[in-house]
C-alpha positions as a Markdown table, in Angstrom:
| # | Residue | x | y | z |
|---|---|---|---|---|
| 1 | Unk | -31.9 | 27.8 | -20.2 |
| 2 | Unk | -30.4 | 29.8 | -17.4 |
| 3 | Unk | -31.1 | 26.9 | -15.0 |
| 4 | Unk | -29.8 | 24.5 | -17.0 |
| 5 | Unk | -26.3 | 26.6 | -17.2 |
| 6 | Unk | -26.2 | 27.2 | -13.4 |
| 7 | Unk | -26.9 | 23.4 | -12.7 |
| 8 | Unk | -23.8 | 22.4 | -15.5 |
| 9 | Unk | -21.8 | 25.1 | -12.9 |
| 10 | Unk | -22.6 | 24.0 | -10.0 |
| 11 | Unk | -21.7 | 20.2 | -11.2 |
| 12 | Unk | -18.7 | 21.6 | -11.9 |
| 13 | Unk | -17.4 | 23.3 | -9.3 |
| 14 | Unk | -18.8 | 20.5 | -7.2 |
| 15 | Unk | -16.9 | 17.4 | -9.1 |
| 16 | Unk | -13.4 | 20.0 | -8.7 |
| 17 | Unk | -14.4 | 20.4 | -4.8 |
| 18 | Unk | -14.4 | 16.4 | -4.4 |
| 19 | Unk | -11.3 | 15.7 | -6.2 |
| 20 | Unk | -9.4 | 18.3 | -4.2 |
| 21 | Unk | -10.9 | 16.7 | -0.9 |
| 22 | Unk | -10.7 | 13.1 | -2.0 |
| 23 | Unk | -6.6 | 14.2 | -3.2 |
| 24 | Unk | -6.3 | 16.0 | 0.6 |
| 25 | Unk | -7.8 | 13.0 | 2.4 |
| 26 | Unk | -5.4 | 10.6 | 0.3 |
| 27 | Unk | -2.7 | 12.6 | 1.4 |
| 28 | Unk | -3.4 | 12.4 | 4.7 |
| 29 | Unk | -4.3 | 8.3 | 4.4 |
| 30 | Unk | -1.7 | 6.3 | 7.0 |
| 31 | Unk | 0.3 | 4.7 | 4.0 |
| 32 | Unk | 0.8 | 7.8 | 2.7 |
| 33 | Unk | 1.9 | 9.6 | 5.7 |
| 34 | Unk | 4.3 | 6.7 | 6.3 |
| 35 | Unk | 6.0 | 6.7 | 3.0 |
| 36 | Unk | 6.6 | 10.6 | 3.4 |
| 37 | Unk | 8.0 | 9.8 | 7.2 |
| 38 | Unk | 10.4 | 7.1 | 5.3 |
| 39 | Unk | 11.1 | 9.5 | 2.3 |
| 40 | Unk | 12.5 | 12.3 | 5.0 |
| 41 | Unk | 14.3 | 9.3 | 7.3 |
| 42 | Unk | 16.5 | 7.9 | 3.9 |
| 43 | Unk | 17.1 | 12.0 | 3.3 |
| 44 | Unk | 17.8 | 12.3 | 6.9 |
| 45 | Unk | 21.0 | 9.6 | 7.0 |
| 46 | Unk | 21.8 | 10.3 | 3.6 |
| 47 | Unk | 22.9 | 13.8 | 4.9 |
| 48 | Unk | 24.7 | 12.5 | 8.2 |
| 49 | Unk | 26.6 | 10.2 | 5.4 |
| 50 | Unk | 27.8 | 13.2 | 3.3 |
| 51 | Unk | 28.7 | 14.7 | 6.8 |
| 52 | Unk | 30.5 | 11.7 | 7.9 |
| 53 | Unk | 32.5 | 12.0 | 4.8 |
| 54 | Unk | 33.2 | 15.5 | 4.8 |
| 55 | Unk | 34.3 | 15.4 | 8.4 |
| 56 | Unk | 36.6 | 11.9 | 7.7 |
| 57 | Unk | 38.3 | 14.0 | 4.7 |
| 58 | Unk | 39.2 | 17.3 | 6.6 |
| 59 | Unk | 40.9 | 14.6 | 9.4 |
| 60 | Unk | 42.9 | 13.1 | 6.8 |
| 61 | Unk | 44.0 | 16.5 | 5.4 |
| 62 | Unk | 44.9 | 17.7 | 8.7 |
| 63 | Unk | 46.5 | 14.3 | 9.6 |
| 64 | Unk | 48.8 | 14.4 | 6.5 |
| 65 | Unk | 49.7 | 18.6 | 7.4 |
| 66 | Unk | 50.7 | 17.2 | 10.6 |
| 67 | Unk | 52.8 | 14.3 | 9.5 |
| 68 | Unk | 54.8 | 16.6 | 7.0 |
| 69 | Unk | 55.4 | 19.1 | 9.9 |
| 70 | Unk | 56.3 | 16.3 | 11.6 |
| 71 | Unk | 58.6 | 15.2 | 9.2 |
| 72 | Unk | 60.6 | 18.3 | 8.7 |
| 73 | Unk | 61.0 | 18.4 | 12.7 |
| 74 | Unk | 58.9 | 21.9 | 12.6 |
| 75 | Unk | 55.5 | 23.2 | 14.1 |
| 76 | Unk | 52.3 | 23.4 | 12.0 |
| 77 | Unk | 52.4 | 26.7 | 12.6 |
| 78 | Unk | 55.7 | 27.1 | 10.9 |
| 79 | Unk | 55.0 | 25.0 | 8.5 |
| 80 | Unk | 51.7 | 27.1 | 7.4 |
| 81 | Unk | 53.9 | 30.2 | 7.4 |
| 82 | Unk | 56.3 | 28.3 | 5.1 |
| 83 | Unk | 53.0 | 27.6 | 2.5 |
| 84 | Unk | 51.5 | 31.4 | 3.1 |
| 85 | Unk | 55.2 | 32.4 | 2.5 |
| 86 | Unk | 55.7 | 30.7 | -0.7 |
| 87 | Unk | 52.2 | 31.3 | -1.8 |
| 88 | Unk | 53.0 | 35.4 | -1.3 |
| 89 | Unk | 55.9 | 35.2 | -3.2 |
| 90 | Unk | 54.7 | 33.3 | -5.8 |
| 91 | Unk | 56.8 | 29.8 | -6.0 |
| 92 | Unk | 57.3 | 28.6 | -9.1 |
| 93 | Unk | 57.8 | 32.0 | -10.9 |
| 94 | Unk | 60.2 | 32.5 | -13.9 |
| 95 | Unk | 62.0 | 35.6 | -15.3 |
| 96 | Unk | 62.3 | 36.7 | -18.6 |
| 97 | Unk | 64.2 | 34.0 | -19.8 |
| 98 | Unk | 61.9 | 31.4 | -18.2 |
| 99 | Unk | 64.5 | 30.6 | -15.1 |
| 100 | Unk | 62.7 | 29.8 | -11.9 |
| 101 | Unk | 63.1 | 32.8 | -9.5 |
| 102 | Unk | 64.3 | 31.4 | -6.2 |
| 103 | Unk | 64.5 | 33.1 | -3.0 |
């Protein structure tokens, strides 16, 4: 009876051992190292296309800061003072009576 239990082990342990080899050698096939190779290349320029994107955006942002310096006749640089300015005092505020506080 004992040989008869270690014989229904060692079948098994020995079918598990074949389909982990037979799942590492299919891994490792050509067809499946080329669709993991094309998996990572559409990843690959999907990422450069978000970058693209997020790059394109930040120019247009900076293009239209510039064009509304530009269009007030004053540096960027005064221009950001004029927003950190504004944003320190708090535009838009209102007093008791709901008036706007202007400076």
């Amino acid at each position: 009876m004992k040989r008869l239990l270690w014989l229904g082990v060692g079948v098994a342990v020995g079918v598990i051992v074949m389909r982990k080899v037979s799942e590492t050698v299919k891994a490792y096939s050509p067809s499946s190292l080329a669709g993991s190779a094309r998996e990572s290349a559409v990843g690959l320029i999907d990422s450069v296309r978000d970058f693209v994107a997020d790059v394109r955006e930040g120019m247009a942002e900076r293009e239209a800061e510039i064009e509304a310096a530009f269009a007030q006749g004053v540096t960027l640089e005064e221009l950001e003072q004029e927003v950190e300015d504004d944003e320190a005092f708090g535009a838009g505020r209102t007093d008791e009576d709901g008036a706007e506080i202007r400076r």
